[in-house]
C-alpha positions, 0 to 999 in steps of 0.5 A, a space after each residue: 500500500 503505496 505512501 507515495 507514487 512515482 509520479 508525485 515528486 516530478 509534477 508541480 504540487 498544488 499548494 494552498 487549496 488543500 480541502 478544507 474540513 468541513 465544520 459545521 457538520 451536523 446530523 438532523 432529523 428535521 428537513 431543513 426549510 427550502 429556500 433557493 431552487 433546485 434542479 436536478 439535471 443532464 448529469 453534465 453539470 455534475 461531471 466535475 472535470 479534473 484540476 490537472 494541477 493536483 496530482 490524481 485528482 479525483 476529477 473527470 478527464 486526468 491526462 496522466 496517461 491512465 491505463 484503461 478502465 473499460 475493455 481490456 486492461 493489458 498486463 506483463 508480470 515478471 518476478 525477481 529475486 535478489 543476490 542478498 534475498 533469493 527465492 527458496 527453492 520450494 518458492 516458484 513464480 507460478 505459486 505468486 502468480 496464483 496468489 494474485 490471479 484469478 482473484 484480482 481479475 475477478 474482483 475487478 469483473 464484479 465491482 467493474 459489472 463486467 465492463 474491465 477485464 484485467 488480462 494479465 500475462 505471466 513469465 512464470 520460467 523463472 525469478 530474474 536475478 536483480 543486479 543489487 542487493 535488495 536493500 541497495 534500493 532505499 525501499 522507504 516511505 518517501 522512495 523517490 522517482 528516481 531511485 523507483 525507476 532504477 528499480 524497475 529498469 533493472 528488472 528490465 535489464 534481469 530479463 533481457 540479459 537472463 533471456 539473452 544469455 539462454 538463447 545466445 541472441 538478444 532477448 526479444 522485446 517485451 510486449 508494450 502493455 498498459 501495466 507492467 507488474 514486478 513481483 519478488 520473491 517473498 524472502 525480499 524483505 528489503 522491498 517491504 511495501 507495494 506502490 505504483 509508479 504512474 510515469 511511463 516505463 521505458 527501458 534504459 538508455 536514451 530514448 529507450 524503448 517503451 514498455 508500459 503506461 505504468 508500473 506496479 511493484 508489489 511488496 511484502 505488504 501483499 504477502 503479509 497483510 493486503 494480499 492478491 487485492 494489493 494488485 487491485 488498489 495498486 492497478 487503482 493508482 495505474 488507472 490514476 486513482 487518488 489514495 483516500 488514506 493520509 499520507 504522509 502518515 495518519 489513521 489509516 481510516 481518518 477520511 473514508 474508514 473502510 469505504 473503498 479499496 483505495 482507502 483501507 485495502 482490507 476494509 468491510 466495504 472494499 466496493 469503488 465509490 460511486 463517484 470513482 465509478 462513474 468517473 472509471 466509466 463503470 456507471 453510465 451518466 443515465 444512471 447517476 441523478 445529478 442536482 444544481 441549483 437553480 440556474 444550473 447548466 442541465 438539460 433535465 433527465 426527463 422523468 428526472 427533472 426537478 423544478 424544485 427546492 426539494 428532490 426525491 430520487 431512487 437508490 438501486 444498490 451500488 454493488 449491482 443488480 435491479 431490485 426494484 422501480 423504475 430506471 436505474 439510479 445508482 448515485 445521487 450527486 449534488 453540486 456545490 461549486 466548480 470543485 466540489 460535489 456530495 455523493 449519495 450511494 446505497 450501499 448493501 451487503 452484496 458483491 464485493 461488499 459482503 462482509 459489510 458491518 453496516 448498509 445504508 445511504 452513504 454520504 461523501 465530499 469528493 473535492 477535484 482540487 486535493 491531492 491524493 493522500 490529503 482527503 480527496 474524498 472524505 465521508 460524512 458520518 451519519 453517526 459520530 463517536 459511534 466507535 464505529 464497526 470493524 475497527 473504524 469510526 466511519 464503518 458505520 458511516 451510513 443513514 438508515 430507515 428505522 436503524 441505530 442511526 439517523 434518517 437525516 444528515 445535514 451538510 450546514 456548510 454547503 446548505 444540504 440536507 439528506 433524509 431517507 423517506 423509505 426503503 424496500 429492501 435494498 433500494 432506498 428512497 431519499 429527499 434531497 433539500 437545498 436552501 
């Protein structure tokens, strides 16, 4: 689980509009009273386009070259070991290969509902010998570019010079893929965490010869906690994903608890937001209602259109599946300005999110102009100094009709308030007030 990408030390940080937290946030049982108008639009108005500026913003349209989050996503994985830290020899690159895939890539068809295949190509012949010790590489929170790209580039090298000298010709290239992944053997303690290095990949020399969009090194962090999902929130940052937990440092559930797989990897809700789904291309525009204030720049949504302060819109469950109603809606997203939306989602106990502690309505801020690792997405708790479920405060994040929380949350600051007016089964009913 990266704490820093290779990307973020070689682009211009954007400093002075970091999120502000938001005060003011109250949970309500009462609607608060209407007062300007409200649209609910085409949901144009609510696709916040990206700053280029904040590194893996979180909004639409991020020119970082990001891997592809539709069709196939084309993936090379090759493993190595050390002089200082060699595979042992019961360990093969079968036995890593099989601790990650299938289930990273079956992960990715459930959350994604079918729409990215992760398709990854293995060279299981053998683990290539690294030209340095393991610890030579500075394996540390805060690992530079440079010394990441070295990394890299000599795994590069281990298989060329390894294939060169078995065939006695030089080794052929390797297939330029959209994500290059480098897997050690699990005796390489030295490299001790995964992380993502967002620049292109390109062998040494100059101009040297394009390889991938992006590379993953996995880490010991997967062996010893995050397991096969580590490929899956590091794959994340690849297609230009932010990370939701603090960096430099923090709790690792301070913004979003165990909502997402880009905050806590082996959270109860692992399931992508609905705002990174939308933007991943996984939900259509037709199923997102998006609501502006009066003046708004929407077309209306047909049956979805709404002249009124108040709004009322049907929740189908995130994770999948139509239970009931007519149309499909899967996220609700208010706009606050030109940088800033609240996201209403349901949910459930379904798809990736089985092992949930708590269903609901989930609120959240996503704001375009903060960094990864600064709280990009933050989730508004329904339910504060609960102590939470499955170890995090937010875990128990949701609103709930006739549950051990509120019905209702107002967000005083932005002049929203969110109330859950029914529920049948999974698909949740909710009111949305603009004042």
């Amino acid at each position: 689980m990266a704490r820093q990408h290779g990307a973020q030390q070689d682009r211009q940080r954007h400093d002075g509009r970091l999120w502000p937290l938001l005060g003011g946030l109250v949970c309500s049982l009462l609607l608060a009273a209407p007062v300007a108008a409200a649209t609910s639009s085409n949901s144009s108005a609510c696709r916040l386009p990206a700053d280029q500026n904040t590194y893996l913003s979180p909004g639409f349209d991020y020119k970082l070259d990001c891997a592809p989050s539709n069709g196939t996503l084309r993936g090379l994985m090759l493993f190595v070991d050390f002089p200082d830290q060699t595979a042992a020899a019961d360990e093969t690159p079968q036995s890593l290969h099989d601790f990650f895939l299938p289930a990273a890539a079956q992960w990715y068809a459930t959350v994604s509902y079918g729409r990215l295949v992760l398709n990854v190509t293995a060279d299981t012949s053998r683990f290539y010998r690294m030209p340095a010790r393991a610890d030579s590489y500075g394996w540390q929170r805060g690992l530079t570019s440079a010394a990441h790209q070295k990394y890299i580039q000599d795994a590069l090298e281990a298989y060329s010079a390894a294939n060169t000298v078995a065939t006695a010709v030089a080794a052929p290239a390797l297939p330029a893929v959209d994500v290059l992944y480098v897997v050690p053997t699990r005796r390489a303690t030295a490299i001790s965490f995964s992380t993502t290095y967002t620049n292109e990949v390109r062998t040494r020399g100059t101009p040297g010869t394009h390889v991938a969009r992006k590379c993953v090194t996995v880490g010991m962090d997967a062996y010893s906690t995050w397991k096969f999902k580590v490929l899956n929130h590091e794959t994340g940052h690849a297609m230009c994903l932010p990370d939701l937990y603090p960096l430099p440092s923090g709790p690792t559930g301070r913004y979003v608890g165990g909502w997402d797989i880009m905050g806590y990897i082996n959270g109860p809700d692992p399931d992508y937001f609905a705002w990174h789904k939308w933007k991943l291309g996984w939900l259509d525009d037709d199923e997102v209602d998006c609501v502006v204030r009066d003046g708004g720049r929407g077309q209306g949504r047909g049956a979805g259109a709404h002249e009124a302060s108040v709004s009322e819109h049907t929740l189908q469950p995130l994770e999948g599946g139509i239970i009931a109603g007519n149309g499909i809606t899967r996220a609700v997203v208010v706009r606050h300005n030109a940088t800033a939306v609240l996201v209403a989602e349901a949910r459930t106990k379904r798809g990736a999110d089985t092992a949930a502690c708590a269903t609901g309505v989930l609120l959240y801020t996503v704001s375009t102009v903060t960094d990864t690792g600064k709280g990009p997405i933050r989730v508004l708790d329904a339910t504060p100094n609960s102590r939470g479920c499955a170890g995090e405060e937010l875990n128990d994040a949701p609103l709930t009709l006739g549950g051990p929380g509120p019905s209702s949350f107002a967000v005083a600051d932005w002049g929203i308030n969110v109330t859950v007016m029914g529920q049948i089964g999974d698909v949740y009913t909710i009111r949305i007030v603009m004042s």
